[in-house]
N, C-alpha and C positions, 0 to 999 in steps of 0.2 A: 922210306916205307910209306907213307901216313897214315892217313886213317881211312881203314877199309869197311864198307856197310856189309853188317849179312844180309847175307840170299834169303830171301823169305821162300816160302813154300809159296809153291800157287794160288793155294785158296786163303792164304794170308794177304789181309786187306791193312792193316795196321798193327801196333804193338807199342806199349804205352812202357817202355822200360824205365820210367821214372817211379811208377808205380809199386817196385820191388827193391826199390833203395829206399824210399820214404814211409811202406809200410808192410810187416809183419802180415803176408798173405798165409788166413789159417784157413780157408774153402774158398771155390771155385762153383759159377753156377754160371749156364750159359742162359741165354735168354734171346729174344728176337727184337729186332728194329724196324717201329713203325718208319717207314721214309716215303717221302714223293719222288715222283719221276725224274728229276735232276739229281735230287741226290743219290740216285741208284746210279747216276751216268758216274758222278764223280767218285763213288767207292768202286765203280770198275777201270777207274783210271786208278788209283790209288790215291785219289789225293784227299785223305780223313786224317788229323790230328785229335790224339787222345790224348796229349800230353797235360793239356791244360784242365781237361776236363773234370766231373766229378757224377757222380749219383745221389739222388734222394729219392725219399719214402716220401709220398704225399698224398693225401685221401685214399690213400689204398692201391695207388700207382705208382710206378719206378719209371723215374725218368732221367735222364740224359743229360747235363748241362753243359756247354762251354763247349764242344766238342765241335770240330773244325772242320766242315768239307765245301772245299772248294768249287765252284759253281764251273762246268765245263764250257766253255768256250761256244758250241753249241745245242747250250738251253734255250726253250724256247725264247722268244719276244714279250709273250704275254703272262711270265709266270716270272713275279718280283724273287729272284733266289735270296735267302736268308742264311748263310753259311752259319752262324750260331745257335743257330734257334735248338728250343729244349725240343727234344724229340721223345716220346715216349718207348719206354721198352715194355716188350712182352710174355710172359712168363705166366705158369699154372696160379689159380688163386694158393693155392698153400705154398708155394714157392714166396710167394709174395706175403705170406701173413707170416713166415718165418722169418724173412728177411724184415719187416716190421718191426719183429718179436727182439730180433740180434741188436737192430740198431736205436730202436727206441730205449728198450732196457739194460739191455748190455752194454753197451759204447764203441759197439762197433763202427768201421766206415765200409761205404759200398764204392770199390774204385775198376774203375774199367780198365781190364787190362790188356785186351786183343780185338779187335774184331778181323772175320775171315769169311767165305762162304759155305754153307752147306745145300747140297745138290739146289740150287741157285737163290738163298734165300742166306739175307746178312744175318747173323750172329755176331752177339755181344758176349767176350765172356769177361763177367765180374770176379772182383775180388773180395771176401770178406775180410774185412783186413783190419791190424791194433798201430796205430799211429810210434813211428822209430824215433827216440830220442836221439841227441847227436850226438852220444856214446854208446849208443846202436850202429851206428850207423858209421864208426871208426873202426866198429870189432870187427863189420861187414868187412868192410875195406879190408884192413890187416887181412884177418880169413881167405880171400881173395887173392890177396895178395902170394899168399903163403901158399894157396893150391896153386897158384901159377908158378910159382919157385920151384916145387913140390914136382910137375910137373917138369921143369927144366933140366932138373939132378937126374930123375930116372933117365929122362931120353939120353943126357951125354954119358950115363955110365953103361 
């Protein structure tokens, strides 16, 4: 058998599935990605890692860290590609003074969980999210587990 990749939809650029095993997503808020010229070429190739990534709150801006796109083959000559670099995200000032509000006082984290396109422009969507102990993160499993069983009983009866 082995292992099969899902199909993404078309306007799916990425999908950070590490994300919903490691933490408790309580909201979802999309937001936009400033990027340069290469880095549009290589989110239309598909080649953006979120996996490693993360989000912070800083002077009043959301940015981007660690997050991976692969410089395409032809970029120009004159334009050094940076595949790491913090990229800033974009989003309403109250969007942003809420998300401030979550993670400075609360204890929340801001973890990116998908990016895609909308009618041609990247989107980011976050997660607000409460960090999963590793007895979280067994129930998950088990759970899982059980809906797939769950799932096997009805179909052979």
């Amino acid at each position: 058998m082995g292992t099969r990749k899902k199909k993404l939809p078309d306007n799916t650029i990425a999908v950070n599935r590490q994300a919903r095993h490691d933490y408790f997503i309580e909201d979802e808020i999309e937001t936009g990605l400033a990027l340069e010229g290469w880095e549009v070429k290589g989110l239309r190739n598909g080649s953006l890692q979120l996996k490693e990534s993360y989000v912070m709150v800083k002077n009043g801006e959301i940015w981007l860290i660690g997050a991976h796109i692969s410089p395409p083959s032809t970029a120009s000559t004159h334009v050094r590609p940076e595949p790491t670099r913090t990229r800033k995200l974009l989003a309403h000032r109250a969007e942003i003074d809420r998300l401030v509000g979550l993670v400075d006082r609360k204890g929340y984290t801001l973890v990116a969980l998908s990016a895609y396109w909308v009618r041609g422009r990247a989107k980011l969507k976050l997660g607000i999210a409460r960090g999963k102990k590793a007895h979280d993160k067994r129930a998950s499993v088990k759970e899982r587990d059980w809906k797939r069983d769950q799932a096997r009983i009805m179909k052979s009866s």
